[in-house]
KOLRO-640944 format. One record per residue (C-alpha): x, y, z. Coordinates in steps of 0.02 Angstrom, whole numbers, padded with zeros to 5 digits, always signed. Layout:
N
XYZ ...
END
This chain:
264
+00305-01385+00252 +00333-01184+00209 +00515-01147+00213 +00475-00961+00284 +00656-00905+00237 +00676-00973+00068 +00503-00894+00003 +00580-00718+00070 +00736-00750-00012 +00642-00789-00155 +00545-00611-00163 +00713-00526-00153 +00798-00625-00291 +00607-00590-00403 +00630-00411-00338 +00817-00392-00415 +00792-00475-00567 +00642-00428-00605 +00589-00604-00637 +00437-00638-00547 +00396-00809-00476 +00259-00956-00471 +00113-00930-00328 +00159-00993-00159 -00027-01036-00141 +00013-01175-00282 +00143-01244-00209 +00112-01234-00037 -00072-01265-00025 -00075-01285+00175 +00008-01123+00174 -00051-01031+00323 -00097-00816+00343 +00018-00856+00486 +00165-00937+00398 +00140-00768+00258 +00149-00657+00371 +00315-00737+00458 +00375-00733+00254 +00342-00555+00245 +00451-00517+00422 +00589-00633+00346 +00569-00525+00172 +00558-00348+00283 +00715-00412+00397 +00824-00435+00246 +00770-00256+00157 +00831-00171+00313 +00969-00276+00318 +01037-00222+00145 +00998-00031+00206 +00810+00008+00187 +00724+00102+00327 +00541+00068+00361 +00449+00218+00370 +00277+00164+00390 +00142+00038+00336 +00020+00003+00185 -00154-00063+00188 -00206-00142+00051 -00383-00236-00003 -00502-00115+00096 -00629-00086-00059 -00736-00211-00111 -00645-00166-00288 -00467-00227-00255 -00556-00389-00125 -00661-00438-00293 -00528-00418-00414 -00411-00505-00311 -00521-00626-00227 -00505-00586-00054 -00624-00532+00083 -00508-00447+00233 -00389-00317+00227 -00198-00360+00240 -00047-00240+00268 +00138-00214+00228 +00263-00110+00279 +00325+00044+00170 +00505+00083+00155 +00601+00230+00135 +00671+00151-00040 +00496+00194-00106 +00443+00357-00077 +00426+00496-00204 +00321+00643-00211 +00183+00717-00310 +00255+00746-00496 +00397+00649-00482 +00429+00512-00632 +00432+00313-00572 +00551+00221-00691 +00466+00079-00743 +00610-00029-00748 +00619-00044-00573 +00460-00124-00585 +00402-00294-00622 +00208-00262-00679 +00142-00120-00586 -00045-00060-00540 -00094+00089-00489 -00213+00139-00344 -00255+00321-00278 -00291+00344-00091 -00268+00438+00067 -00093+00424+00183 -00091+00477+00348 +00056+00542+00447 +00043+00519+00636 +00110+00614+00785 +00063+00491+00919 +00118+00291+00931 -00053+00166+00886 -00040+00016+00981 -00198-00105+00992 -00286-00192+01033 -00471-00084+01042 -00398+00033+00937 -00544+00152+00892 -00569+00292+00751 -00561+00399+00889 -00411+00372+00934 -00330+00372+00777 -00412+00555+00738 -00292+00595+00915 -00134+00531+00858 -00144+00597+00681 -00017+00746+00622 -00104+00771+00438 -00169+00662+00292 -00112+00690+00100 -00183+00633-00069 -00054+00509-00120 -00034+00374-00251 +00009+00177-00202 +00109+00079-00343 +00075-00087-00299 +00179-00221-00391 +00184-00421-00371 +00342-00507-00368 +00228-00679-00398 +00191-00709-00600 +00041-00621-00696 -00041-00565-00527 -00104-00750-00491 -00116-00709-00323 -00213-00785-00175 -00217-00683-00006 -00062-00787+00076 +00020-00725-00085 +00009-00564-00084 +00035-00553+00112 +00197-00657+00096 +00244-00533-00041 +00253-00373+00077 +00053-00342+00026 +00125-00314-00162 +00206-00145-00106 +00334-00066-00228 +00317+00131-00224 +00217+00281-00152 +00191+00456-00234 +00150+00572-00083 +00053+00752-00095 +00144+00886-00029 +00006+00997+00054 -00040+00922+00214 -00220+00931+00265 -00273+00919+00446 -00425+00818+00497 -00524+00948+00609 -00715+00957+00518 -00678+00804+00358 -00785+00697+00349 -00682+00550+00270 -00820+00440+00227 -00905+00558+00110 -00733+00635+00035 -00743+00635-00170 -00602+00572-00267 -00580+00587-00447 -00446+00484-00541 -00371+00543-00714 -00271+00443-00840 -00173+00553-00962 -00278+00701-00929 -00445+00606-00947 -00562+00576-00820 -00573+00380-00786 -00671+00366-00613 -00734+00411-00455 -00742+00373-00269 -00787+00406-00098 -00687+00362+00059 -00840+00259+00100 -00749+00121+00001 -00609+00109+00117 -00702+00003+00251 -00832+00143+00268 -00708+00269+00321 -00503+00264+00303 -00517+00297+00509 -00582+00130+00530 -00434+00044+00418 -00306+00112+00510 -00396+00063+00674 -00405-00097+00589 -00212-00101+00582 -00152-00056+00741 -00257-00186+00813 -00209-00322+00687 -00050-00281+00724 -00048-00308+00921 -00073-00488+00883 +00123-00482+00835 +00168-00340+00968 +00195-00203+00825 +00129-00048+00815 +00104+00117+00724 +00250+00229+00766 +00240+00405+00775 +00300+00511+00610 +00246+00333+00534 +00161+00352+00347 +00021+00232+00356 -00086+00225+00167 -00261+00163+00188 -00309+00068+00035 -00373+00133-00134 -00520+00207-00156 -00550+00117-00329 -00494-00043-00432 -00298-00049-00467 -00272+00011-00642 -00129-00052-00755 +00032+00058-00801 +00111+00075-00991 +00281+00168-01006 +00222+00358-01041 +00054+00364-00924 +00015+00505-00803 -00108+00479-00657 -00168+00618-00560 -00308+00582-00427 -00427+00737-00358 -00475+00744-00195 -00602+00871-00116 -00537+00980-00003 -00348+00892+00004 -00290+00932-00183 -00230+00834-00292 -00057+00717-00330 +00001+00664-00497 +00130+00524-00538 +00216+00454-00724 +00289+00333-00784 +00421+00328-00902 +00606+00202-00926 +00755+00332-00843 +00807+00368-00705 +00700+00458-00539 +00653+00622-00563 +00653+00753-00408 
END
């Protein structure tokens, strides 16, 4: 039987120190999407108990890059809390960190509430305020990324930190789908992308979230950040790296990574 409390009290005690921990798919093999998803509540309930505000949501494993490299084949989501958030240029201290990964992608601020189900990419074109480039730091709290999709849905969709662009970009006349990205590792060009990996267009993974998340009477709030999965693979982080990821037409946002403390 899944103890649904003791796994989320195991995250946080992983989280603080910085220890991470053996799959739950391993040890619970009848572990259920259900059951990870009640882990990740338990996990969210205690982060705003100790203070943490949740300002939004993440989806994560929209490209067929991340589903191949982490074995999965649907989407999953966590929620993003106020603990996390930098902006473009800022430094991430590694230390806070357990064994980070990069991914470069699209957030979306709304102005309007998303509640599903029959969500549609309409609708989420209505009740969006802007969209900035912005920079996920996903991080696993379960050893050497030996994750199954229970795993990293239990573990708050391996969310740690989010670099947000500061020049927000209204929808009216982008197409999404065919938006260019171009990712840059210590000033050299690595890779590139369209938003046509992100479930054909981010529209539809957000869509894709707000009705997903009817199922537990949730939904996409207003002012809510909501990230909508890299465009490429996740790329490993050394102390010292700078990634900076290109967008056309929305600019660009840049985030390093160094021991110390934040930088603002």
């Amino acid at each position: 039987m899944v103890v649904v409390q003791q796994l989320a009290n195991e995250l946080i005690e992983a989280e603080r120190s910085k220890k991470p921990i053996a799959p739950f798919t391993e040890r619970f093999p009848n572990i259920t999407l259900s059951d990870a998803y009640q882990i990740q509540l338990h996990y969210v309930e205690q982060k705003k108990a100790a203070g943490a505000r949740i300002v939004g949501k993440k989806i994560g494993a929209t490209s067929k890059a991340i589903q191949s490299m982490f074995g999965v084949d649907q989407p999953d989501y966590g929620h993003l809390f106020d603990t996390m958030m930098y902006i473009d240029g800022d430094t991430v201290p590694l230390e806070e960190l357990l064994q980070p990964r990069v991914e470069c992608e699209i957030a979306f601020v709304l102005k309007k509430d998303l509640k599903g189900p029959n969500i549609t990419a309409l609708d989420v074109i209505e009740a969006t305020d802007y969209i900035v480039p912005a920079i996920e730091i996903i991080d696993s709290r379960i050893e050497d990324w030996k994750i199954r999709f229970e795993d990293t849905v239990s573990d708050n969709g391996s969310s740690a930190r989010v670099v947000m662009g500061t020049k927000p970009m209204k929808l009216d006349g982008l197409d999404l789908s065919s938006l260019g990205m171009n990712v840059f590792h210590n000033g050299k060009y690595l890779e590139s992308a369209t938003g046509a990996a992100v479930l054909g267009n981010p529209l539809y993974a957000i869509a894709w979230l707000a009705n997903a998340l009817s199922a537990y009477e949730v939904s996409l709030l207003a002012g809510e950040i909501v990230l909508t999965g890299a465009f490429t693979a996740a790329l490993p982080v050394q102390e010292g790296d700078t990634f900076t990821a290109e967008f056309a037409h929305l600019g660009s946002v840049s985030a390093s990574f160094s021991k110390g403390e934040k930088s603002q």
